[in-house]
Wavefront OBJ file of the C-alpha trace (Angstrom):
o trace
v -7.534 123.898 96.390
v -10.471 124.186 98.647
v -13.194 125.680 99.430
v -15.135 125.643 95.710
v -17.309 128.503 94.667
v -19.636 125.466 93.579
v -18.500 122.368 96.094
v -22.129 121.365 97.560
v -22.481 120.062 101.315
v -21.390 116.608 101.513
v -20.054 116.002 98.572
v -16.468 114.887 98.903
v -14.092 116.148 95.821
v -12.543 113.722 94.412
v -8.786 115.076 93.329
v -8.338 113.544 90.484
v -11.564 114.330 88.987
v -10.715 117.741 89.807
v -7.513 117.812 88.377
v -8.892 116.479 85.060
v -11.359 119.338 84.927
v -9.538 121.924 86.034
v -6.755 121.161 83.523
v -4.318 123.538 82.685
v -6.578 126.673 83.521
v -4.138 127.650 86.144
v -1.547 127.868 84.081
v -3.036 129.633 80.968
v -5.029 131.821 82.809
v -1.581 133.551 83.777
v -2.321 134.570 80.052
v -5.726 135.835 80.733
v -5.428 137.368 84.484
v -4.840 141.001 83.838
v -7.698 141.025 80.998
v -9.974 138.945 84.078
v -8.868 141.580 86.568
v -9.448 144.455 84.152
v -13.069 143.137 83.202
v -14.007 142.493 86.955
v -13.527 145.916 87.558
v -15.893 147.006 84.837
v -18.216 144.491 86.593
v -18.045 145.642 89.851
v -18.277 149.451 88.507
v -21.671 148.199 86.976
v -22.914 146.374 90.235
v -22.331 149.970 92.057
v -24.283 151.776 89.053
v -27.503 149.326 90.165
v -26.748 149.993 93.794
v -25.223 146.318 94.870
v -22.301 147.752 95.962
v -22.127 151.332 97.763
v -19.292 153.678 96.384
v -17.307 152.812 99.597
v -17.153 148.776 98.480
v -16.630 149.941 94.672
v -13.792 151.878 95.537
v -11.994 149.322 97.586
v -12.774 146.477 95.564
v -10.894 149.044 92.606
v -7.884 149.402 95.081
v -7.468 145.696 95.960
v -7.737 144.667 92.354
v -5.196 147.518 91.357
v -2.896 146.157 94.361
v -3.401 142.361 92.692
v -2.817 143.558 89.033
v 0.314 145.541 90.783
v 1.430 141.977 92.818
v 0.807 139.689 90.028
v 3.039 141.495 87.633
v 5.679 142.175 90.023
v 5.691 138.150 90.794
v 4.318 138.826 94.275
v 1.236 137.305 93.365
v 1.638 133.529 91.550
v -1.297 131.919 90.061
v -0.527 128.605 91.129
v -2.164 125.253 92.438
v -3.903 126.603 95.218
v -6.451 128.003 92.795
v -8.872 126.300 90.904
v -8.426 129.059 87.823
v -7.802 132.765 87.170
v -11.063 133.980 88.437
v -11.639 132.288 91.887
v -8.231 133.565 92.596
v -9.271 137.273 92.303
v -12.248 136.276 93.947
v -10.288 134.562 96.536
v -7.799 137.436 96.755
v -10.341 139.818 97.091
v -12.389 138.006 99.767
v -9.158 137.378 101.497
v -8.924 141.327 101.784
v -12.508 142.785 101.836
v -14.252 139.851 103.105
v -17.984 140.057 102.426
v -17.219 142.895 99.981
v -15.115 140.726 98.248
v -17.528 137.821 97.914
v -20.025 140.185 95.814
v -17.863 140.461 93.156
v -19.260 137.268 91.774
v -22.950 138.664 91.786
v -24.778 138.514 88.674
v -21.706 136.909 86.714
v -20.983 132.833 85.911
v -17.718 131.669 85.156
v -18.575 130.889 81.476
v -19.331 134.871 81.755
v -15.792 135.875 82.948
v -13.463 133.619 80.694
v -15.932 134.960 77.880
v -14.705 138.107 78.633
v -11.005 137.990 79.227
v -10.359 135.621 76.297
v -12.509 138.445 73.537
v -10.170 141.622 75.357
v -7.151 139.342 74.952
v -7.942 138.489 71.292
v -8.546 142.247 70.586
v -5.308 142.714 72.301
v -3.448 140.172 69.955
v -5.357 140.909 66.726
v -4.114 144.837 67.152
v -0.909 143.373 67.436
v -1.240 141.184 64.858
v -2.302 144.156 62.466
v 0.618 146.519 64.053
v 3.060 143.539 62.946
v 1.517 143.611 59.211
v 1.561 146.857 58.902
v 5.504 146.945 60.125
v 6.264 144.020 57.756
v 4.770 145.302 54.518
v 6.548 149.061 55.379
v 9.773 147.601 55.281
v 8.859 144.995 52.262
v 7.922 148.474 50.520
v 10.977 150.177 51.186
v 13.499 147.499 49.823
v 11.418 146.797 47.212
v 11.736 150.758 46.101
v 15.966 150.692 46.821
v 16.278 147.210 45.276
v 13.711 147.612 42.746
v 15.821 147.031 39.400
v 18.395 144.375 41.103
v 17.946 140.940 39.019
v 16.255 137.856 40.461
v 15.760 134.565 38.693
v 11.711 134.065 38.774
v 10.544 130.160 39.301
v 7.532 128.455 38.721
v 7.524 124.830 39.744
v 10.801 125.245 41.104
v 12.386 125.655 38.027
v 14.118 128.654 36.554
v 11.742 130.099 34.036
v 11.850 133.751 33.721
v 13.693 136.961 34.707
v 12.920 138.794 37.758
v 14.000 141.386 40.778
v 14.283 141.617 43.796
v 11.464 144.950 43.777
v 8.835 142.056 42.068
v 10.036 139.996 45.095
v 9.559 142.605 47.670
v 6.231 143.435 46.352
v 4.600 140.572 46.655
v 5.128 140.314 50.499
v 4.450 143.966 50.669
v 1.118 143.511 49.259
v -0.102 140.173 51.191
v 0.615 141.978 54.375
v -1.061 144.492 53.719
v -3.887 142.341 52.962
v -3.379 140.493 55.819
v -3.331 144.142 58.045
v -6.984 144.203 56.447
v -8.225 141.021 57.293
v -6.961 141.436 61.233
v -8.396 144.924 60.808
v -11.624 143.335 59.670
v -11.617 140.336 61.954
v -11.262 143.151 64.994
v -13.754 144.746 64.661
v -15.968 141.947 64.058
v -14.999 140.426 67.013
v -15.173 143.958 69.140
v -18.537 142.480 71.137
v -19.162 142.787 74.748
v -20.627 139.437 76.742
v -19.908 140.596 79.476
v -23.246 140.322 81.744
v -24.922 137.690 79.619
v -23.908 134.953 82.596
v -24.099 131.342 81.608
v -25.937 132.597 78.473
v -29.430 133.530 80.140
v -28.922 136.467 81.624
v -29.489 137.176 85.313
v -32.493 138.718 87.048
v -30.554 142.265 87.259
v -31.081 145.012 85.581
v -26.981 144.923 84.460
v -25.610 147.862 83.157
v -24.218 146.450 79.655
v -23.885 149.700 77.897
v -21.757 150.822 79.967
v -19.447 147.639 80.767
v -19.355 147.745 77.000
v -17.985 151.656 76.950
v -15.889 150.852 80.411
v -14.044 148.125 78.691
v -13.419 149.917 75.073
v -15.436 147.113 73.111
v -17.416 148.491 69.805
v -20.425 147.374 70.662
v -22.408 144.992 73.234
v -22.946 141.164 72.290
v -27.050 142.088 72.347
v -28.487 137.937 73.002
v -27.352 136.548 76.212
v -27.985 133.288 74.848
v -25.797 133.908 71.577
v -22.549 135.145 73.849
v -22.134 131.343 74.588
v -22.777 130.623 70.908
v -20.519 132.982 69.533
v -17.144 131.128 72.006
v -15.025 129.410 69.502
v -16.376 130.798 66.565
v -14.780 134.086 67.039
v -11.773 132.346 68.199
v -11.715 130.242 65.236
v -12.127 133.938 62.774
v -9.451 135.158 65.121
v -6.726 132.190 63.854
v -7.837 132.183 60.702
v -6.703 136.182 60.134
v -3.841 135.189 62.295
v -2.997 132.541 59.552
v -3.201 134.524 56.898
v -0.520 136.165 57.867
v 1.503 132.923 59.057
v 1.052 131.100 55.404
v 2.784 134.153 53.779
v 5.627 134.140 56.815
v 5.634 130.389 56.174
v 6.325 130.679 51.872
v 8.182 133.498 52.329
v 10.557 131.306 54.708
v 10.445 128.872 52.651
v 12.109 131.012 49.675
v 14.890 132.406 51.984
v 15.463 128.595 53.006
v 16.303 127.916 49.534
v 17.914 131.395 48.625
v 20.770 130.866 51.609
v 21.340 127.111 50.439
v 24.978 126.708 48.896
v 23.633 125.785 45.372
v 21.505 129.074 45.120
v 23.395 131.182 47.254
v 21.509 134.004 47.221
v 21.285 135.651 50.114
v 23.164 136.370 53.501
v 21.023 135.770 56.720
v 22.450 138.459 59.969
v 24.495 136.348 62.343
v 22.008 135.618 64.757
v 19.349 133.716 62.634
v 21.309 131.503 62.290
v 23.277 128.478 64.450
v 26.032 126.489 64.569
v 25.022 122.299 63.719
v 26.263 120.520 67.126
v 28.259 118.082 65.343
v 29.181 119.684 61.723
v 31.876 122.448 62.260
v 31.547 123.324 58.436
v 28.143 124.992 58.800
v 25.688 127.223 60.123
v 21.963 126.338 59.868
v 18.940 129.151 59.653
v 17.205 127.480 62.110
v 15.289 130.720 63.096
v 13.627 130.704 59.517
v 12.915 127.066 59.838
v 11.024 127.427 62.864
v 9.278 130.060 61.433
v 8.376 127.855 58.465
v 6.983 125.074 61.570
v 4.803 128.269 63.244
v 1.680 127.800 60.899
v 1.650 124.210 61.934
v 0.397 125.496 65.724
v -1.860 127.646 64.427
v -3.392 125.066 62.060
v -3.732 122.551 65.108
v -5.171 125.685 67.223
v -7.991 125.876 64.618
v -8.724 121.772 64.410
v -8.762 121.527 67.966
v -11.412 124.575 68.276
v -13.073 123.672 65.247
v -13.638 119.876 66.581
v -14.934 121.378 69.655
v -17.669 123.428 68.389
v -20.033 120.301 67.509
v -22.206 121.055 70.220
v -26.007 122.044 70.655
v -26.535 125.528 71.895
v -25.276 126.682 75.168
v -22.842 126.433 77.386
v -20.847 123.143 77.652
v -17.263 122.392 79.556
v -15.742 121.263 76.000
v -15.288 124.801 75.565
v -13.020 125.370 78.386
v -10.307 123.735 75.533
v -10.417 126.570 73.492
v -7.841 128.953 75.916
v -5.440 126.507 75.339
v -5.870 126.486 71.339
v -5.957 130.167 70.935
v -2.954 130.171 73.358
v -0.884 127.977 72.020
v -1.811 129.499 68.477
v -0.840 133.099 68.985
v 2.056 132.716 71.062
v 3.856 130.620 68.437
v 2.268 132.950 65.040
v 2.925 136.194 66.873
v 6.132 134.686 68.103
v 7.290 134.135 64.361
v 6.178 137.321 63.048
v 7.678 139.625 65.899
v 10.889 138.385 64.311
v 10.193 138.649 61.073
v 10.200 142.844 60.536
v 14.058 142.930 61.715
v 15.120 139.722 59.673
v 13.662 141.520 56.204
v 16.106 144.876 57.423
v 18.709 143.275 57.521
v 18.958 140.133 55.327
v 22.002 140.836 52.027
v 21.555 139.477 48.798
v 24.384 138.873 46.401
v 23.441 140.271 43.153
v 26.676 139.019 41.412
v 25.557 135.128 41.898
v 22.180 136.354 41.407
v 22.776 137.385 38.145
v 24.723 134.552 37.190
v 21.709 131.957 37.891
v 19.961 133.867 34.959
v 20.299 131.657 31.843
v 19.424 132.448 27.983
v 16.376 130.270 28.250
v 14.961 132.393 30.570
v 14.360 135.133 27.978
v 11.974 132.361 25.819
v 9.302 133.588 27.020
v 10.463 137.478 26.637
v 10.941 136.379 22.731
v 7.357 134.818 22.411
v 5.516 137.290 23.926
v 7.546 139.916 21.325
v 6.280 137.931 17.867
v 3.514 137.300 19.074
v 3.050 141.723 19.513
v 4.606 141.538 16.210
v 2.007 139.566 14.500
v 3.161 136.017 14.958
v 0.060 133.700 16.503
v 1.307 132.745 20.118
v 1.280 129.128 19.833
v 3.665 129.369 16.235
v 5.610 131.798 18.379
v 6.098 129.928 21.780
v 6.988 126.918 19.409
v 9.526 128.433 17.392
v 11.138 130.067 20.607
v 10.879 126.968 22.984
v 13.080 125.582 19.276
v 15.280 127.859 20.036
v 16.080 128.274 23.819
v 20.264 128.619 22.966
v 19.787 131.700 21.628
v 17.443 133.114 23.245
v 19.349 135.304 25.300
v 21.667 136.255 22.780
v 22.093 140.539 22.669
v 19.840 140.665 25.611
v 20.220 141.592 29.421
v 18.125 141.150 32.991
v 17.994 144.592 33.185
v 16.062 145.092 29.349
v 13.885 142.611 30.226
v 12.611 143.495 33.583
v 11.925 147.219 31.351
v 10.238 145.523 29.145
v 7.897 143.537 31.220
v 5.329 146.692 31.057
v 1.961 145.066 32.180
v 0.512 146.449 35.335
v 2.553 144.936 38.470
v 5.378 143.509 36.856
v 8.890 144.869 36.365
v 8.492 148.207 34.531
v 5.242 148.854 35.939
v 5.282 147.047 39.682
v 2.598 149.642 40.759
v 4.920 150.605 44.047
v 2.775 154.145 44.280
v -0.334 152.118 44.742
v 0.851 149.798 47.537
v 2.709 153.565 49.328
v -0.950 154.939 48.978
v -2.770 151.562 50.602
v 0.488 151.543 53.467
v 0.125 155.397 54.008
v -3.599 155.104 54.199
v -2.686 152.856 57.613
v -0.312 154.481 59.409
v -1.960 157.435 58.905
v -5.376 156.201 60.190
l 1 2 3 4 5 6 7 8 9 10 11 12 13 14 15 16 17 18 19 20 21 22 23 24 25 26 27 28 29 30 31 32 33 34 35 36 37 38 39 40 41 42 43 44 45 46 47 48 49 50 51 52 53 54 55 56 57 58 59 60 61 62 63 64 65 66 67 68 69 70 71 72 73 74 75 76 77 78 79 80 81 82 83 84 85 86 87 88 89 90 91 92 93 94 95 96 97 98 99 100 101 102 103 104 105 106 107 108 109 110 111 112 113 114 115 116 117 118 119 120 121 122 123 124 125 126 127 128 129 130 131 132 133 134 135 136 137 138 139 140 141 142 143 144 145 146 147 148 149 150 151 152 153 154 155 156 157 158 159 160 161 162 163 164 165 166 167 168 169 170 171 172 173 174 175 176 177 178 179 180 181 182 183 184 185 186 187 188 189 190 191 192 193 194 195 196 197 198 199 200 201 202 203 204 205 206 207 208 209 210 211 212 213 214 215 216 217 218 219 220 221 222 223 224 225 226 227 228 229 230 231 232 233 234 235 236 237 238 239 240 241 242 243 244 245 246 247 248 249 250 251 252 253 254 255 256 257 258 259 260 261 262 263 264 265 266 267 268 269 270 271 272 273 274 275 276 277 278 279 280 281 282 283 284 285 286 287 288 289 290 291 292 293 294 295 296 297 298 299 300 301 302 303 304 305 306 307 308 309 310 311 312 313 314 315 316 317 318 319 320 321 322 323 324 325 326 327 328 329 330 331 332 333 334 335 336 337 338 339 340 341 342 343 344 345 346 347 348 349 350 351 352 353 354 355 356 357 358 359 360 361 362 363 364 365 366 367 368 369 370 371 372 373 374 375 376 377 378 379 380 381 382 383 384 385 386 387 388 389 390 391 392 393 394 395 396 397 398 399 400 401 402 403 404 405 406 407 408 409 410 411 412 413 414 415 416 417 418 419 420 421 422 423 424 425 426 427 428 429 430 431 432 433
């Protein structure tokens, strides 16, 4: 690494000062580099609209970054050691090929300004995906929950068998949070849709930058107005940004947990396909669902991706290098959340239950509650009734089946009623948008 944008004459760099700031920018601007390359376009499009660079310079600067976009994903091109980070290798690259051309690609722009920009298009990127994977998630939650609707599930609170349920009451509960959580990435999106590019280190420059139309060039909703407030607003969207991510990772992480304890031998419920699960290195008796497991584990990096931004953020205004830890959080955050729930769509296809031993985990105590709730309709005060059926928990079930119960259960959302042409209306309202 040599020859730094910023090295002053006669001051000797001392490598392992370097090395410790620098950190792993190299390697997690990989991440970043297309969204960089894609933004300093827009830039140097502007700097042509306010006559810094003649059409001539625009258009090869355009064709060198297209041919370093091309290289880079090809594997021509490795972001390596040589560079200091992501951006002084396109600058590098570019200076390499156009020379003094090349060097004006930095006019007007800081570095805060670049890896402001590249990180906000990369967490639009992963928030659309994020919403795309909801979306796919509570579609197929919907549509087992319609086939399955009526199938009998034991219903737990506290771990506990307590009352009759199915597997649609099941289904609809994940379709529903993701849905929800569709609506919070949806939300978080567009909140987060705001264009720094051009506010520098957060003061501006004395150019008369075209930011409305870096802000249309690069797709955002609408332009991040205060220069100064661009560097106030790093980490905070980031943080908004994990927390819709974990939204959707605490459901992912429950509803694990439930299938964790549904294919254990002494519930038995359900079948996992094949290849979620593995075979234990040293126990030929069994195969373990590890892939559920470490989907259980993914909301523990997303957490930590929060903390660590969260912990950075006690700063006074401006820009400050602390910040330069957030790529790594939101990294590390996203690639192990959006990891679990790319997997997750396919495992709800094709996961079996077994109804039979379903149905045989249903005891007569587990209609109790079906036989206070019917005195006390009757007449019979609810606490005289829940005593004289929790009295009589034997014979509780006696003349009565899942199947009556779950028609019974009539209130709004629950067996007879589960409200499926409400949650088809909210889905349909999505993918038809």
């Amino acid at each position: 690494m040599s020859g730094l944008l910023w090295q002053k004459p006669g001051v000797q760099v001392d490598g392992r000062i370097q090395a410790f700031c620098a950190g792993d920018d190299v390697i997690l601007d990989r991440e970043f580099f297309l969204f960089d390359i894609r933004a300093s376009r827009a830039h140097a499009e502007g700097l042509q609209r306010i006559g810094i660079l003649s059409a001539d310079e625009l258009e090869a600067i355009g064709r060198e970054l297209d041919a370093l976009a091309a290289d880079f994903g090809s594997g021509a091109f490795v972001l390596d050691a040589r560079y200091e980070d992501g951006h002084s290798a396109i600058e590098a690259r570019l200076v390499e090929r156009l020379g003094d051309t090349g060097r004006r690609i930095h006019t007007g722009r800081s570095r805060n300004d670049q890896v402001l920009v590249a990180t906000r298009l990369w967490l639009k990127d992963r928030l659309a995906r994020l919403q795309a994977l909801c979306v796919e998630v509570a579609g197929v939650a919907l549509d087992r929950a319609e086939a399955e609707g009526g199938v009998p599930l034991p219903g737990y609170t506290h771990l506990q068998r307590a009352v009759v349920s199915s597997l649609g009451m099941w289904w609809a509960a994940w379709a529903e949070g993701f849905i929800d959580n569709a609506a919070r990435a949806r939300d978080t999106l567009a909140w987060v849709d705001a264009n720094p590019l051009g506010s520098a280190a957060g003061y501006g420059v004395n150019l008369p930058l075209d930011r409305d139309y870096t802000t249309r060039a690069l797709g955002f909703g609408r332009m991040q107005v205060a220069a100064t407030y661009a560097q106030l607003s790093r980490g905070k969207f980031e943080m908004a940004a994990i927390e819709a991510l974990s939204s959707a990772v605490l459901d992912l992480r429950r509803l694990a947990w439930d299938l964790s304890l549904f294919t254990s031998a002494e519930f038995g419920f359900v079948s996992l396909p094949a290849q979620y699960t593995t075979g234990s290195s040293i126990m030929p008796n069994k195969r373990n669902p590890d892939v559920i497991e470490l989907m259980r584990a993914s909301h523990a990096s997303v957490a930590a991706g929060r903390a660590e931004i969260e912990h950075l953020l006690s700063l006074p205004s401006g820009y400050h290098r602390d910040l330069q830890f957030s790529k790594g959080a939101i990294f590390h955050a996203f690639g192990r959340g959006l990891g679990a729930l790319e997997l997750l769509p396919d495992l709800l296809r094709n996961l079996e239950w077994r109804a039979e031993v379903m149905r045989a985990a249903i005891d007569g105590g587990m209609y109790a509650t079906d036989v206070a709730v019917e005195q006390a309709a009757a007449g019979v005060p609810f606490r005289e009734a829940y005593r004289a059926a929790a009295g009589s928990l034997e014979q509780a079930g006696e003349g009565r089946s899942p199947e009556a119960s779950l028609q019974a259960r009539v209130s709004p959302g629950a067996g007879a009623q589960p409200g499926l042409d409400v949650l088809r209306g909210r889905l349909r309202a999505w993918t038809s948008a």
